[in-house]
C-alpha positions as CSV (number, residue, x, y, z in Angstrom):
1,X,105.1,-22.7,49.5
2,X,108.4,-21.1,50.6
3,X,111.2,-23.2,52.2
4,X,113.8,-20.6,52.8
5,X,117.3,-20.5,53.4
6,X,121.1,-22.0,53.8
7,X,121.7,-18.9,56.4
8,X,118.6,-16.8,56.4
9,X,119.7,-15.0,59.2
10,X,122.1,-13.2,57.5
11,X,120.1,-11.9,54.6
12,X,116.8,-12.2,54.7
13,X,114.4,-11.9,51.3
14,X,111.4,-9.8,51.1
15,X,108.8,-12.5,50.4
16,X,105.8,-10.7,49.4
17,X,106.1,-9.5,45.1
18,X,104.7,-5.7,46.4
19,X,102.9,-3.5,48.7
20,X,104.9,-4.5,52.2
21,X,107.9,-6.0,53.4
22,X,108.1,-9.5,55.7
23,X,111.2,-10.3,56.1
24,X,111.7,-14.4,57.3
25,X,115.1,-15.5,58.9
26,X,114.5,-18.8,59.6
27,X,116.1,-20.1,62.6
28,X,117.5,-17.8,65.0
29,X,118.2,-19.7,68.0
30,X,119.0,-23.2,68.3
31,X,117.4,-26.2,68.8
32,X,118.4,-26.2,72.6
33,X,118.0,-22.9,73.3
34,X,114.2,-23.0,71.6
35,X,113.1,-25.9,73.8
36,X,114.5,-23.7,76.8
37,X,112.5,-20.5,76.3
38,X,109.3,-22.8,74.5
39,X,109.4,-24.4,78.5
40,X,109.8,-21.3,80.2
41,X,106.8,-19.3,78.0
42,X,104.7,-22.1,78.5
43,X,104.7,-22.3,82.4
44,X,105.8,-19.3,83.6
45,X,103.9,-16.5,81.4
46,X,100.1,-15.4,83.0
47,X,98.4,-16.3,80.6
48,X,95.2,-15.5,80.3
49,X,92.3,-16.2,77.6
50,X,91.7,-13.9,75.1
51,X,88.3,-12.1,74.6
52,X,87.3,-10.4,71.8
53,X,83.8,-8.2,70.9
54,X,82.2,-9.5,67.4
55,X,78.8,-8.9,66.3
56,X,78.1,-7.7,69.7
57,X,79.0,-10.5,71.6
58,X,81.7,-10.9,74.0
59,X,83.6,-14.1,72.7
60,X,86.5,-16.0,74.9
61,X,89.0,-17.7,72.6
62,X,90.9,-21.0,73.7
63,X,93.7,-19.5,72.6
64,X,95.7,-17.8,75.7
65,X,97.6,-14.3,75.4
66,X,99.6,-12.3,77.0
67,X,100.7,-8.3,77.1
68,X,104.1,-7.1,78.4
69,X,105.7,-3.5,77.7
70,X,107.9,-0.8,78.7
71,X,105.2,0.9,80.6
72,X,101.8,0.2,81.4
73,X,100.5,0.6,78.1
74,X,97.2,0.4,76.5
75,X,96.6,-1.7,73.7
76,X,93.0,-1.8,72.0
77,X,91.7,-4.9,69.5
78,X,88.6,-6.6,68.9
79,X,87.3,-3.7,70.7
80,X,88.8,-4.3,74.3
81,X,91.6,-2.4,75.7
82,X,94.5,-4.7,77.8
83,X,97.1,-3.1,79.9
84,X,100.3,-4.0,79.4
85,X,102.7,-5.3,82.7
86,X,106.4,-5.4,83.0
87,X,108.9,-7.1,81.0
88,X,110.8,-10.2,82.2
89,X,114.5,-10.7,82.1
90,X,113.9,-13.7,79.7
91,X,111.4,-11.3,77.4
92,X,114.1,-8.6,77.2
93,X,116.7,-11.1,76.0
94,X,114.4,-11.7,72.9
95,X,113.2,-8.7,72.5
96,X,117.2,-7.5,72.2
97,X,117.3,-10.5,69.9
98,X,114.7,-9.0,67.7
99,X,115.8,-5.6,67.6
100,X,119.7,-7.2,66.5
101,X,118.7,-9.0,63.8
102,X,115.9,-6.6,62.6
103,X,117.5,-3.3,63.7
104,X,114.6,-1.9,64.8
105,X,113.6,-1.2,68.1
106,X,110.1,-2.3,69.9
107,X,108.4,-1.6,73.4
108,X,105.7,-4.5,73.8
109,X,104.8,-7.6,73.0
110,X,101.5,-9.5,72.7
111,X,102.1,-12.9,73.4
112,X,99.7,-16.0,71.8
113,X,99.7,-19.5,73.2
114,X,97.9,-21.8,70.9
115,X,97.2,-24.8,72.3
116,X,97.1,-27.1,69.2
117,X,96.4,-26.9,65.4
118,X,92.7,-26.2,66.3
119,X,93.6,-22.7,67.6
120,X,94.6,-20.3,65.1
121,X,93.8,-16.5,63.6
122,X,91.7,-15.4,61.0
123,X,92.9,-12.9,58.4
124,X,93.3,-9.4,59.9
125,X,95.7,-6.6,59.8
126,X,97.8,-5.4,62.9
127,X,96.9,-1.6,61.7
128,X,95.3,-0.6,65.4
129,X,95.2,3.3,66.1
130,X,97.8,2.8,69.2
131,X,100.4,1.0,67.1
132,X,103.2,3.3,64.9
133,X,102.2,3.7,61.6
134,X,104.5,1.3,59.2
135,X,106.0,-0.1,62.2
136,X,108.1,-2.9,62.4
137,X,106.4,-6.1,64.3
138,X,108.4,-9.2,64.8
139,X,107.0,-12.5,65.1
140,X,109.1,-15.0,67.2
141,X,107.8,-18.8,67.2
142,X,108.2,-21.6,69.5
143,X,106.9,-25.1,70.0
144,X,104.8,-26.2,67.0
145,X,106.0,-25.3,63.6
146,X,102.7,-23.9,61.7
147,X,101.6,-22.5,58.9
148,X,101.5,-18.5,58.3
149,X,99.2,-17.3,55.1
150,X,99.3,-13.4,53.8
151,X,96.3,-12.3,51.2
152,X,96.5,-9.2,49.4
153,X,93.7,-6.7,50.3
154,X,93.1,-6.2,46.6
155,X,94.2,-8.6,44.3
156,X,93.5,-11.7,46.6
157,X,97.5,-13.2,46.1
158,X,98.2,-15.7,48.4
159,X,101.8,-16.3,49.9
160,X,101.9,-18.8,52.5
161,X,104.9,-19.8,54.6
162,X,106.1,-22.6,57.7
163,X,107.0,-20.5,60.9
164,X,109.6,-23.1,62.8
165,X,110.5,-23.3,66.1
166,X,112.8,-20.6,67.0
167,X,112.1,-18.9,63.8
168,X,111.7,-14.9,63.7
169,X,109.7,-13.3,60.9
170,X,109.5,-9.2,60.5
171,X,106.5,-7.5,59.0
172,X,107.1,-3.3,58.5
173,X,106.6,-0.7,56.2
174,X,103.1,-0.3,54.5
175,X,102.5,-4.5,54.3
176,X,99.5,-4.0,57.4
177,X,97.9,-1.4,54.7
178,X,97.9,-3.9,51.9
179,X,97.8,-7.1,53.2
180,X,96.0,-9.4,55.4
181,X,98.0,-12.8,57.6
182,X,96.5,-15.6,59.4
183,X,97.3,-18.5,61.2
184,X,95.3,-21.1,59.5
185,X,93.6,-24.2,62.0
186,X,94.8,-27.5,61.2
187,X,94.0,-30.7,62.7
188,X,97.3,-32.0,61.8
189,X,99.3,-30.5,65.0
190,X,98.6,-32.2,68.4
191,X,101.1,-29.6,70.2
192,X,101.3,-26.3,71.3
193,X,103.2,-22.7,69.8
194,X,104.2,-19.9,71.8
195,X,104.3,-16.8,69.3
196,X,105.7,-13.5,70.4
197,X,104.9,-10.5,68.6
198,X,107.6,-7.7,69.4
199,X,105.2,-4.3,68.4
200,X,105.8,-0.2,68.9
201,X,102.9,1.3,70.7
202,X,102.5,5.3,70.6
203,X,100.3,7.5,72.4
């Protein structure tokens, strides 16, 4: 388990041992300003449910998303294509967040509501054809503090990690080629997380 740092927004640590780079800064907004943007996500965003294709079947998730962008891009997983719609004022402030601390530059973001510990992801890479190769995706968290697990593609290594509220974590380079994340269920969280995933589309 990792438990990171005094100031990790200052210099963040690669946390996998090869094969990627994820970069976690801890908190990067405080405690106040967490709660502020957690409320606004929550009740203001159009969220819809997710729907994804698998074995054939057209499955619709509890878990709620969301897709903003520069333009009205389109984004393809699970086998369905979502159009993105136009930013916020409050997105843009966190996506200029993102792109400060990271220093790289994004335009779109899929958005995930999970309502409690019983919604989660299973282990998948963000390596869709409309995303830049090695691109840089950063994950923003607010609300529920959960746990975030990466599994090498190969060799099976397991690092696993606590996303907090108002925490920012950056995966780039070739980690989507190597290594698989998830957001494991848990029946220990009774509250929702917002999680914003700041992403370069092409095309």
């Amino acid at each position: 388990m990792l438990s990171l740092f005094e100031n990790p927004s200052e210099n963040p640590v690669n946390i996998l041992p090869y094969d990627g780079t994820v970069h976690y800064y801890g908190k990067v907004f405080s405690g106040e300003m967490s709660e502020s943007y957690y409320t606004y996500l929550f009740s203001q965003i159009p969220w819809e449910n997710d729907e994804a294709i698998i074995f054939g079947k057209l499955i619709t998730t509890k878990r709620k998303v969301a897709w903003f962008g520069d333009q009205p891009f389109e984004y393809t997983y699970s086998k369905l294509t979502k159009r993105a719609i136009a930013w916020t004022p409050e997105l843009l402030e966190l996506k200029k967040k993102c792109e400060e601390l990271s220093g790289e530059t994004y335009n779109s973001c899929l958005l995930n509501l999970y309502h409690d510990g019983n919604e989660g992801m299973a282990y998948h890479s963000d390596a869709e054809k409309d995303l830049k190769k090695h691109g840089a995706i950063a994950s923003l968290t607010f609300g529920a503090e959960r746990k975030f697990a990466f599994k090498h593609k190969t060799t099976q290594e397991k690092i696993e990690l606590w996303l907090e509220n108002g925490s920012l974590l950056v995966m780039k380079g070739t980690t989507q080629d190597h290594w698989l994340h998830r957001l494991p269920p848990t029946t220990k969280v009774k509250t929702p997380r917002v999680n914003l995933t700041f992403r370069t589309i092409e095309g």
